[in-house]
BALOBA-1460 file (C-alpha; in Angstrom, 3 decimals):
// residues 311
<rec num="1" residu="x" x="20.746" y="3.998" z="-3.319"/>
<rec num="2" residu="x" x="21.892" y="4.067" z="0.025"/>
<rec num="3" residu="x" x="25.272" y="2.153" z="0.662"/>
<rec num="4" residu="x" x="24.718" y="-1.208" z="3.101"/>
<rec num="5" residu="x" x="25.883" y="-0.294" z="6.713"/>
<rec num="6" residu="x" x="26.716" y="-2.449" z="10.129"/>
<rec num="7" residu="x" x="22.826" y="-1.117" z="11.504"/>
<rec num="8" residu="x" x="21.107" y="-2.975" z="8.698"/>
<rec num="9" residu="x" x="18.057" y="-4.908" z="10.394"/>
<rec num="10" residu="x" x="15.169" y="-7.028" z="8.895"/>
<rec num="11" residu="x" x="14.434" y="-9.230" z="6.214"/>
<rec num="12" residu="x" x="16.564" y="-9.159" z="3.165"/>
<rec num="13" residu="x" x="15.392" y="-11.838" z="0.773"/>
<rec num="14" residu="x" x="17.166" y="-14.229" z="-1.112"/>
<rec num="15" residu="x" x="15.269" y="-14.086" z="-4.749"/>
<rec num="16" residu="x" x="14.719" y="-16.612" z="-7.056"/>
<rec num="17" residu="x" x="15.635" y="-15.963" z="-10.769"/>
<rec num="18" residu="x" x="12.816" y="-16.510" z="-12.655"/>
<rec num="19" residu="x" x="13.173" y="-18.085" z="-16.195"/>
<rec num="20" residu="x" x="10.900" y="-18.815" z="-19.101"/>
<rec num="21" residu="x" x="10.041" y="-22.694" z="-19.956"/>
<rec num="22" residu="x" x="12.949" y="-22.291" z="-22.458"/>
<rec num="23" residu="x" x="15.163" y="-21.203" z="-19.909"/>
<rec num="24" residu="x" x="15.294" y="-17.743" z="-20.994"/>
<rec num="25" residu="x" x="15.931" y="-14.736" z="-18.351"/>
<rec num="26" residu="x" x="12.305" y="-13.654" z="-17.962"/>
<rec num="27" residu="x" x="12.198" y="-9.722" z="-17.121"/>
<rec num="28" residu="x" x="8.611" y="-9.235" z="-16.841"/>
<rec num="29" residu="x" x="8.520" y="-12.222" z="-14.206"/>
<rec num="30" residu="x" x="11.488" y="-10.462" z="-12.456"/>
<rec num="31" residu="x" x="9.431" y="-7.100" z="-12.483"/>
<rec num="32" residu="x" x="6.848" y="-9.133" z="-11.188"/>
<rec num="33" residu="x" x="8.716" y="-11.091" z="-8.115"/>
<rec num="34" residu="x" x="9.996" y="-7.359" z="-7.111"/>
<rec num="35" residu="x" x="6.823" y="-5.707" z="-6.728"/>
<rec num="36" residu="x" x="5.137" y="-8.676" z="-4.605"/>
<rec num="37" residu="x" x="8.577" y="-9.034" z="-2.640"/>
<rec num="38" residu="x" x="8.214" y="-4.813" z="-1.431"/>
<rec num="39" residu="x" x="4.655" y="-5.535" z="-1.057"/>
<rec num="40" residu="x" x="4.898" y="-8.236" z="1.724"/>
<rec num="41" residu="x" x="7.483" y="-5.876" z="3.264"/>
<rec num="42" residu="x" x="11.023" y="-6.892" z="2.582"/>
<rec num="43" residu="x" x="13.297" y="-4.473" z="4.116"/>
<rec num="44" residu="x" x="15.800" y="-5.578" z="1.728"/>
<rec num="45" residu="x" x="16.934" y="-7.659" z="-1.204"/>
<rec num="46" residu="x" x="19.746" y="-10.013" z="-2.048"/>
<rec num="47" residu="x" x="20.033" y="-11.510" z="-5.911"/>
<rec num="48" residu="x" x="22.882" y="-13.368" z="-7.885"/>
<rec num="49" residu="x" x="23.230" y="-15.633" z="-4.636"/>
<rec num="50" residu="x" x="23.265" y="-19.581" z="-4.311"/>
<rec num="51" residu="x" x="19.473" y="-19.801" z="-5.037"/>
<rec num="52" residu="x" x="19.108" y="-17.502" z="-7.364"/>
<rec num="53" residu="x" x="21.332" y="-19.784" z="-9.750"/>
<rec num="54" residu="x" x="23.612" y="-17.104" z="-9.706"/>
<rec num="55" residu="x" x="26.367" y="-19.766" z="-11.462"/>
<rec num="56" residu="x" x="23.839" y="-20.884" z="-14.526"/>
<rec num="57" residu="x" x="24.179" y="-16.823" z="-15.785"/>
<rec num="58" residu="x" x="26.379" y="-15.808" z="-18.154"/>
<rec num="59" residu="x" x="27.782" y="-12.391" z="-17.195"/>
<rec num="60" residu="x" x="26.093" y="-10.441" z="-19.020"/>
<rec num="61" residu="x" x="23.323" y="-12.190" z="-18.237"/>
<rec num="62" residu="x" x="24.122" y="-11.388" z="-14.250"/>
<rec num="63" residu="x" x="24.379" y="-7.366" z="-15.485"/>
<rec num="64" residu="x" x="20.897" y="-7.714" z="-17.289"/>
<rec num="65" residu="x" x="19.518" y="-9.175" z="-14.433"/>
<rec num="66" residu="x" x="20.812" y="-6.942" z="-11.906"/>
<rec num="67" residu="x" x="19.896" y="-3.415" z="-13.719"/>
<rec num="68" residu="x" x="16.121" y="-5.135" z="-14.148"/>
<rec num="69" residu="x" x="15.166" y="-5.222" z="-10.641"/>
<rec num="70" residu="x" x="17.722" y="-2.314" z="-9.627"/>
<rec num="71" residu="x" x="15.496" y="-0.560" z="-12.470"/>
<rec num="72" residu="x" x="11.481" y="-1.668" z="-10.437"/>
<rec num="73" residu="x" x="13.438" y="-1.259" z="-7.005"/>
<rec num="74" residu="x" x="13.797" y="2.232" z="-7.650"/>
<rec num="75" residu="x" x="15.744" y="2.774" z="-4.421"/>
<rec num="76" residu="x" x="12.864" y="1.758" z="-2.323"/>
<rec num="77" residu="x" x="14.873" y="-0.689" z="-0.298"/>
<rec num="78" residu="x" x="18.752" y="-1.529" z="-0.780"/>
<rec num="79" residu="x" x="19.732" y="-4.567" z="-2.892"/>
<rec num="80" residu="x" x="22.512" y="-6.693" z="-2.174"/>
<rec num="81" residu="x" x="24.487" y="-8.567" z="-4.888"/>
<rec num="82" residu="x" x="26.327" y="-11.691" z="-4.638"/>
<rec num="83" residu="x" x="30.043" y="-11.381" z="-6.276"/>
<rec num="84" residu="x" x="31.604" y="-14.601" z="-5.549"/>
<rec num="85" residu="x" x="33.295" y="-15.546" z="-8.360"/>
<rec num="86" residu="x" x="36.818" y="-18.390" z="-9.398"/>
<rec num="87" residu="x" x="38.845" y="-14.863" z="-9.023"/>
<rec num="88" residu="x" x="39.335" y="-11.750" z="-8.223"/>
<rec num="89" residu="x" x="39.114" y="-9.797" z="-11.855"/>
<rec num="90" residu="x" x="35.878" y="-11.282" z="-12.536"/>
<rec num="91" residu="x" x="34.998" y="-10.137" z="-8.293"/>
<rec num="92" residu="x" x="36.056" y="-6.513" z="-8.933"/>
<rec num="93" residu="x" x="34.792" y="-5.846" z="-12.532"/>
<rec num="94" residu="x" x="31.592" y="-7.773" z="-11.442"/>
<rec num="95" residu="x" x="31.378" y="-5.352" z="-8.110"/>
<rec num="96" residu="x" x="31.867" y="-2.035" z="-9.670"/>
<rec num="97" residu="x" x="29.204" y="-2.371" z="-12.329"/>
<rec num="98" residu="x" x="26.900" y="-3.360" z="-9.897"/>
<rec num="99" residu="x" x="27.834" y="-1.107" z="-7.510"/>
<rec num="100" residu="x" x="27.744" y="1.817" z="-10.404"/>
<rec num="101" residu="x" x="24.022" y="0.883" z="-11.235"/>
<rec num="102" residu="x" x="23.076" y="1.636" z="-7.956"/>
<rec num="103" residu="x" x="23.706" y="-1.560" z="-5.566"/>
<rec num="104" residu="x" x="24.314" y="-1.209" z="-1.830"/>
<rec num="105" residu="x" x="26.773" y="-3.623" z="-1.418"/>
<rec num="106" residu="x" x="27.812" y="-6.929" z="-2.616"/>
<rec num="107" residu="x" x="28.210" y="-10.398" z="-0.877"/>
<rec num="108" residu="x" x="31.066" y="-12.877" z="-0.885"/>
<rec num="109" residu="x" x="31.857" y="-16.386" z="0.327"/>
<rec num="110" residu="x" x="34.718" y="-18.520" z="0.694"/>
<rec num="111" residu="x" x="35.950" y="-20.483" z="-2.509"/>
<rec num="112" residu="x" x="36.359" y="-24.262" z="-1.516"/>
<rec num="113" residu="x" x="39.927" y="-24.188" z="-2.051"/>
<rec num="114" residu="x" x="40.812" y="-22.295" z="1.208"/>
<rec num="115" residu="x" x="41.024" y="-24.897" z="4.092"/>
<rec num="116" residu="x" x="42.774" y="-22.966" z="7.307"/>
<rec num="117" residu="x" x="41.861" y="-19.858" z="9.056"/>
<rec num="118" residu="x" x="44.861" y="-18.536" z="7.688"/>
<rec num="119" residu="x" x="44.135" y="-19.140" z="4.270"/>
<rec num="120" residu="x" x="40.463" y="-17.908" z="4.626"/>
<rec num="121" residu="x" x="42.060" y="-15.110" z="6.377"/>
<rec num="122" residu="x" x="44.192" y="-14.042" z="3.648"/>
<rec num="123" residu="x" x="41.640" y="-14.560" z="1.405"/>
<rec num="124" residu="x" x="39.218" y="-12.519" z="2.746"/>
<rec num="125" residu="x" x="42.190" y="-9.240" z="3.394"/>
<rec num="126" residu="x" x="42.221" y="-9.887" z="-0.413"/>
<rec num="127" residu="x" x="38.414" y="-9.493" z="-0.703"/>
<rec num="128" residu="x" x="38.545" y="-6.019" z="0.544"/>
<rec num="129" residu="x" x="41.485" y="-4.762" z="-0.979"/>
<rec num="130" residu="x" x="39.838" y="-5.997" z="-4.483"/>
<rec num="131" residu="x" x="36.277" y="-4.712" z="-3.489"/>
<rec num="132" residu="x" x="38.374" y="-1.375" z="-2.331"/>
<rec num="133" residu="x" x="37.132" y="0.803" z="0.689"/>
<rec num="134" residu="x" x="33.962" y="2.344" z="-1.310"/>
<rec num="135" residu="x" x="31.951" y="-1.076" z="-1.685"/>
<rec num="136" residu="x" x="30.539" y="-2.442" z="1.450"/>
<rec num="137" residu="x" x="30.019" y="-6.019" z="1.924"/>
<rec num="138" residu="x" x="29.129" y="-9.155" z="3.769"/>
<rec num="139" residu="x" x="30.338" y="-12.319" z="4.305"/>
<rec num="140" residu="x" x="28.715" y="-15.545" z="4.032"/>
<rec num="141" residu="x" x="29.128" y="-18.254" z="6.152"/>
<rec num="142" residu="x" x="27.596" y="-20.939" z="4.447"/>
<rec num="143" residu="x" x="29.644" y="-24.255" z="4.810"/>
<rec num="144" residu="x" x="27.009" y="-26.653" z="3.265"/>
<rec num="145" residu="x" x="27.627" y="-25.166" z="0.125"/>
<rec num="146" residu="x" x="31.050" y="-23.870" z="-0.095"/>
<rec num="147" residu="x" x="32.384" y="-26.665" z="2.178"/>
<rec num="148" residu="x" x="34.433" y="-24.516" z="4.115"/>
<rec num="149" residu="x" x="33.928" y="-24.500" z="7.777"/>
<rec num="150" residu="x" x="34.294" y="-20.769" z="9.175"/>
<rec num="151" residu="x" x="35.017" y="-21.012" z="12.844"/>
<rec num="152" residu="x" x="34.222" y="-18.374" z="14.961"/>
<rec num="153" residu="x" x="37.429" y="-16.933" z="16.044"/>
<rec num="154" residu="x" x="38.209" y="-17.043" z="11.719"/>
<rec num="155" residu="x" x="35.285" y="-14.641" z="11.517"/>
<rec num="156" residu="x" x="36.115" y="-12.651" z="13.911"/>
<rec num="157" residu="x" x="39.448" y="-11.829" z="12.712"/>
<rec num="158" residu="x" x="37.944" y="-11.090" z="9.352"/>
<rec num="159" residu="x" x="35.678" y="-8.692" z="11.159"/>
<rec num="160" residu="x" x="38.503" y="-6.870" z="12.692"/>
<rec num="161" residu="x" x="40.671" y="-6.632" z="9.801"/>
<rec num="162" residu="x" x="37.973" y="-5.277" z="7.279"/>
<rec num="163" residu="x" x="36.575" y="-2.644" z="8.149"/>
<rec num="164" residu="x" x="34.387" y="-2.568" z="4.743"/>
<rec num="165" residu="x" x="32.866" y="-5.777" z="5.896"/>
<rec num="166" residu="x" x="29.575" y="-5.021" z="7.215"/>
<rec num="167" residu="x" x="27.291" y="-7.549" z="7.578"/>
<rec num="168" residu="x" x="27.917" y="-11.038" z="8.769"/>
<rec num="169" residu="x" x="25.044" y="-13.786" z="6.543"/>
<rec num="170" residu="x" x="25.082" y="-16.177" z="9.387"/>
<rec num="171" residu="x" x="24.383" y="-19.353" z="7.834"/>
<rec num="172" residu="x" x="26.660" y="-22.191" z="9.695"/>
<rec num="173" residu="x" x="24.244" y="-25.257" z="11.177"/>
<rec num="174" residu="x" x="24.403" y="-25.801" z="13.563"/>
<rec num="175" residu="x" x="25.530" y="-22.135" z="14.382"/>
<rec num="176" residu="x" x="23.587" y="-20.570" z="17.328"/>
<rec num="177" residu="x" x="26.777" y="-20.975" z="19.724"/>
<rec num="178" residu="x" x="28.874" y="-19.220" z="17.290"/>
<rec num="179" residu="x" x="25.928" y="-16.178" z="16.611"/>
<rec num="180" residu="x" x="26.035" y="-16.211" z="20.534"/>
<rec num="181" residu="x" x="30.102" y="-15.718" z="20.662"/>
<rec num="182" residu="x" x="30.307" y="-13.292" z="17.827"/>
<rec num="183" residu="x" x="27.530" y="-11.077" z="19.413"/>
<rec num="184" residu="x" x="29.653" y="-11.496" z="23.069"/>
<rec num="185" residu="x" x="32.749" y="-10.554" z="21.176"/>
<rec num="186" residu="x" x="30.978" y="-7.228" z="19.634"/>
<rec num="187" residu="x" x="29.695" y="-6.616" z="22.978"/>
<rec num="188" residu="x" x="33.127" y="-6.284" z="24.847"/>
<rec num="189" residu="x" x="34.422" y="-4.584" z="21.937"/>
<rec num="190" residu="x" x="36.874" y="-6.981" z="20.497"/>
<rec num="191" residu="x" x="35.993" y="-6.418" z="17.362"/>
<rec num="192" residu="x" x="33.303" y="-3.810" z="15.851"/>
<rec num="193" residu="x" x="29.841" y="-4.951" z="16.042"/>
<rec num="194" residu="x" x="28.169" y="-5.882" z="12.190"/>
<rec num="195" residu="x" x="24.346" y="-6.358" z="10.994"/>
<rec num="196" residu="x" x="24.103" y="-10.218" z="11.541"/>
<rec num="197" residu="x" x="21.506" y="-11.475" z="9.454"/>
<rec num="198" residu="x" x="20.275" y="-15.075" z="9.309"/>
<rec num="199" residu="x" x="20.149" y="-17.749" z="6.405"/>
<rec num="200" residu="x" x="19.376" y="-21.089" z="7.641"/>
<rec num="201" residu="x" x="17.111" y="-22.636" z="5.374"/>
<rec num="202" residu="x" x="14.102" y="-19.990" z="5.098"/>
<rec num="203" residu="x" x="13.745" y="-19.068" z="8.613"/>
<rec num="204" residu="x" x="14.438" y="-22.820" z="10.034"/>
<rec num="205" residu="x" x="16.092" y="-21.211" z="13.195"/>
<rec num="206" residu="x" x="14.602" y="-18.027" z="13.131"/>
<rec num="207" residu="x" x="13.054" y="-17.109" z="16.744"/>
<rec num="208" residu="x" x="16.027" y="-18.969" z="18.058"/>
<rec num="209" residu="x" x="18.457" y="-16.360" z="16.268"/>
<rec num="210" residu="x" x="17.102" y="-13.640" z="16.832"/>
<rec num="211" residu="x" x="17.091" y="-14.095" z="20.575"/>
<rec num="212" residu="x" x="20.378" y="-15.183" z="20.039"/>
<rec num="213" residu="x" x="20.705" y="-11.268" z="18.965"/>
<rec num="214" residu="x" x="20.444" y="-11.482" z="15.092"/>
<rec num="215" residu="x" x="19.220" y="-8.556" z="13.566"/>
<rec num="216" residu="x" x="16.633" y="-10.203" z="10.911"/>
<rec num="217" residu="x" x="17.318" y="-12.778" z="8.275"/>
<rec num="218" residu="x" x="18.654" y="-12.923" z="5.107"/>
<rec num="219" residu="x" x="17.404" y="-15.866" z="3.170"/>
<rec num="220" residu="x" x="14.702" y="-17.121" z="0.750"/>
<rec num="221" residu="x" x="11.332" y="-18.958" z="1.128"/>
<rec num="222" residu="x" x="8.026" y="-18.724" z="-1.066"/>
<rec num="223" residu="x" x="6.038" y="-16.992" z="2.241"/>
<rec num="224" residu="x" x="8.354" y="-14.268" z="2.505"/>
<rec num="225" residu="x" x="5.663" y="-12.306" z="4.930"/>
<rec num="226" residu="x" x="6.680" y="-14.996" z="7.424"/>
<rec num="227" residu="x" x="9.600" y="-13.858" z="7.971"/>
<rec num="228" residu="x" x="8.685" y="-10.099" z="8.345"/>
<rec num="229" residu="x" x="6.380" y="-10.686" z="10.467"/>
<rec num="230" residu="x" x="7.991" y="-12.981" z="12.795"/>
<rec num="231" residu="x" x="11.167" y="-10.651" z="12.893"/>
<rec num="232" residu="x" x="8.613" y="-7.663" z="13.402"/>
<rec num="233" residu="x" x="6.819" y="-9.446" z="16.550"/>
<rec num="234" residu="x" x="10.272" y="-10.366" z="17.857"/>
<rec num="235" residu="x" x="11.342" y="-6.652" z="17.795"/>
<rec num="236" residu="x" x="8.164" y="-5.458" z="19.500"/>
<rec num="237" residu="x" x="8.786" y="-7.936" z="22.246"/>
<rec num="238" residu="x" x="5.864" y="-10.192" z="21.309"/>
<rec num="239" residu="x" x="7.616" y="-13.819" z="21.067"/>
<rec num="240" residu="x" x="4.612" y="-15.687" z="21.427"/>
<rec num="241" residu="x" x="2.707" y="-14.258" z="18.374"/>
<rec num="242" residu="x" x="6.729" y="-14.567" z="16.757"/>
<rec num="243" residu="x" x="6.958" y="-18.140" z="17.361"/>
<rec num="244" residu="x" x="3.273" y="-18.481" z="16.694"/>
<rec num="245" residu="x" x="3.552" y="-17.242" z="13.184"/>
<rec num="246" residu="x" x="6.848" y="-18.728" z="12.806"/>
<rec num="247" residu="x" x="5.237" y="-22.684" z="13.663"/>
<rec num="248" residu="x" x="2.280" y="-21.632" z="11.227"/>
<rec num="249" residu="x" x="4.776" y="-22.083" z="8.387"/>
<rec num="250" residu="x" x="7.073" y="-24.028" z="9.702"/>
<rec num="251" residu="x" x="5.975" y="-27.542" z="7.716"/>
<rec num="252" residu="x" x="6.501" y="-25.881" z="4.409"/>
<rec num="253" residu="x" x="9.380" y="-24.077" z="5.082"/>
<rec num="254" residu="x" x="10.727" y="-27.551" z="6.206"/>
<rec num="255" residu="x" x="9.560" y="-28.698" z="2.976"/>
<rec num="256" residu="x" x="11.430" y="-26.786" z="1.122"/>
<rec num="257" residu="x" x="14.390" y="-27.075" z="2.620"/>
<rec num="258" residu="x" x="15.076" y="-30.932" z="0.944"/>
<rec num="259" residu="x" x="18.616" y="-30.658" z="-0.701"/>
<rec num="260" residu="x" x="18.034" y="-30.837" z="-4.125"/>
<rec num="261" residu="x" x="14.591" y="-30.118" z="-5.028"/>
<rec num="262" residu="x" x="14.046" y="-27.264" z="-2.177"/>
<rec num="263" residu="x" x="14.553" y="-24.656" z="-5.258"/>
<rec num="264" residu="x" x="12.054" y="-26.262" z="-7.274"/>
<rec num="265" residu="x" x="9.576" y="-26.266" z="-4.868"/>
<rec num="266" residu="x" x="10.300" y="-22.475" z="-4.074"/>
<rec num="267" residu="x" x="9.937" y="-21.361" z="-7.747"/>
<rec num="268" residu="x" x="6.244" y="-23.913" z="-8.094"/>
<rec num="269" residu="x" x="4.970" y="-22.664" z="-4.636"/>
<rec num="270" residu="x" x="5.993" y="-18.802" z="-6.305"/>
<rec num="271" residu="x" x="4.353" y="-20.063" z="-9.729"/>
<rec num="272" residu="x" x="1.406" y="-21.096" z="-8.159"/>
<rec num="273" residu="x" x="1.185" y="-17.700" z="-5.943"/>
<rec num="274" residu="x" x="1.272" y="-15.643" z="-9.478"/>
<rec num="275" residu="x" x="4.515" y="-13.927" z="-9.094"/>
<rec num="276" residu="x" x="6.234" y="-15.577" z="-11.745"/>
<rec num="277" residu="x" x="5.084" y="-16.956" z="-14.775"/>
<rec num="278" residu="x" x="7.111" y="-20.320" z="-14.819"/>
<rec num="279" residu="x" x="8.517" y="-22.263" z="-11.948"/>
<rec num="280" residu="x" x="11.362" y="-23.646" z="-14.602"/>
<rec num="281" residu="x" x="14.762" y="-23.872" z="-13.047"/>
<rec num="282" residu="x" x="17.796" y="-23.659" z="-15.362"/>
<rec num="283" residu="x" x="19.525" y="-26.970" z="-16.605"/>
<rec num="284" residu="x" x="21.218" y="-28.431" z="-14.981"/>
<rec num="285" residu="x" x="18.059" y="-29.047" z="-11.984"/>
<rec num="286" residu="x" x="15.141" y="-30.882" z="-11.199"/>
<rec num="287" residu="x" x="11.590" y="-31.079" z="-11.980"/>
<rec num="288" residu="x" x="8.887" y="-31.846" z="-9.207"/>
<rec num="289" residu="x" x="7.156" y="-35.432" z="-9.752"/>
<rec num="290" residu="x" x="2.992" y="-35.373" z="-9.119"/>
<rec num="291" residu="x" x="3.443" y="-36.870" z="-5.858"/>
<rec num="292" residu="x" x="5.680" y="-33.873" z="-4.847"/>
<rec num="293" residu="x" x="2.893" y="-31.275" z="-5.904"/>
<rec num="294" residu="x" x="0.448" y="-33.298" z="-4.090"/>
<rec num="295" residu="x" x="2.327" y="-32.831" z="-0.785"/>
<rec num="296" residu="x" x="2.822" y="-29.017" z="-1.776"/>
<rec num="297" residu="x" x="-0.991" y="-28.405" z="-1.954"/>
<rec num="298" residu="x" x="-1.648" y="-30.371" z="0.970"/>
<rec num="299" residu="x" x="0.818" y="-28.735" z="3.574"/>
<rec num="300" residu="x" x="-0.424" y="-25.695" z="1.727"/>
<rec num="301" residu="x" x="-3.924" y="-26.145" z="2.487"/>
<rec num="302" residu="x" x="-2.847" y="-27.115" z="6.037"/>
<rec num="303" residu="x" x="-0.683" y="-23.629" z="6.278"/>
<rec num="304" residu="x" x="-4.097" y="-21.595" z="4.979"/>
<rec num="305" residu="x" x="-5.846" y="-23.441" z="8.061"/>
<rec num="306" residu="x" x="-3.509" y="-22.841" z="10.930"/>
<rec num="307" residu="x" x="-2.941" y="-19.007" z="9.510"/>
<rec num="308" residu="x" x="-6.990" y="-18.157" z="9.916"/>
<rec num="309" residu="x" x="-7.213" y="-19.968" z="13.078"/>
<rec num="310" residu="x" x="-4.275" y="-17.750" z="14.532"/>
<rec num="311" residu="x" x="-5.986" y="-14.671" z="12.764"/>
């Protein structure tokens, strides 16, 4: 498979990792979630990360997993792989088999224990010696879950001291000033210009950053067609049909976004779809009450009926 480079563009979604009812991997589910994820038109994918309950797996588990949809991908589009991990043996050993089955890069974010820009930094010249200069990466900048706050002139200085970093997952809120300063600095060549791809909660910002000069997105939500085809109006130059699209699903994709119960609603809404069999998250996590799926089907419904009247 093609290694991940700074011209990637277009939607790279964050998957789910489906497990049974017993809260078993389930393989024929993941087979399943790949094939409907290349048929709405992913340009990309990104597994292991925060919503893919990358944490609940056991390592072996995370090598099973990976070499599954590696396996249906078949190098039809490049798969990232997240590779945080509590060091940076577990990083490196977890990198090079995934990288050795045929990944095109892996992703990294802050630990919560680095505070400073010069500790993140540090940290992050540590992330590429580890990672070494054959495994491309990106970082992610996602504060609300690894509480550390990434400011731009940090970023920057990680983007001009590693030159094996990338792609930049974008995923600070609210963040559109710093998109807009990181572009500006690419632009009078401060540092080298990166794919920036977008993560704030499915698509929530979406026609904003990409005018703000993002190059797609890079996050998860049960419609993933939204999202490729709002990012393919935008790069036609047809923002009205963008946004258009984009407000169609906007209520659900709001929806999902509650803290706490946003993945359970992904995997029931992806249930319910048929792509996998069971919309069972991993303990520790929640379960939807009836009054939740009676607010799914109805802003469901309500989706349907603003998509057909848009045609």
């Amino acid at each position: 498979m093609k290694p991940l480079t700074r011209d990637a563009r277009g939607v790279y979604l964050i998957t789910v990792t489906p497990f049974t009812e017993a809260g078993a991997l389930d393989l024929p589910s993941t087979d399943r979630m790949v094939d409907f994820c290349l048929d709405k038109g992913v340009t990309g994918l990104t597994i292991l990360g925060i919503m893919g309950e990358a944490t609940k797996l056991t390592a072996e588990e995370s090598r099973q997993y990976v070499r599954q949809v590696l396996s249906r991908v078949v190098g039809r589009v490049p798969v990232v792989v997240g590779a945080s991990a509590a060091g940076f043996a577990p990083m490196k050993e977890l990198a090079e088999a995934v990288m050795e089955m045929g990944a095109s890069g892996v992703m990294v974010a802050p630990p919560s224990t680095v505070r400073t820009d010069d500790q993140i930094a540090s940290y992050f010249d540590m992330v590429s010696e580890t990672l070494g200069q054959d495994v491309p990466w990106a970082l992610q900048d996602h504060p609300v879950s690894t509480g550390v706050q990434m400011s731009t002139a940090v970023i920057l200085r990680i983007l001009k001291n590693s030159p094996t970093c990338v792609m930049l997952k974008h995923e600070d809120w609210p963040g559109l000033a710093k998109l807009s300063a990181i572009r500006a600095a690419a632009g009078r060549g401060d540092v080298p210009r990166v794919s920036i791809l977008t993560g704030n909660g499915g698509g929530l910002f979406l026609p904003e950053e990409l005018s703000r000069g993002a190059d797609g997105a890079m996050t998860g939500f049960a419609y993933p067609e939204m999202m490729v085809e709002v990012v393919a109006a935008h790069a036609r130059g047809d923002i009205e049909r963008a946004r258009d699209l984009f407000d169609a699903y906007l209520p659900l994709a709001r929806y999902e976004q509650q803290a706490g119960v946003g993945l359970a609603v992904r995997k029931h809404i992806l249930a319910k779809r048929g792509v996998i069999a069971s919309g069972a998250i991993r303990k520790p996590g929640p379960k939807l009450s009836a009054q939740d799926i009676a607010e799914i089907a109805l802003l469901t419904r309500r989706q349907d009926k603003r998509l057909a009247e848009l045609g």
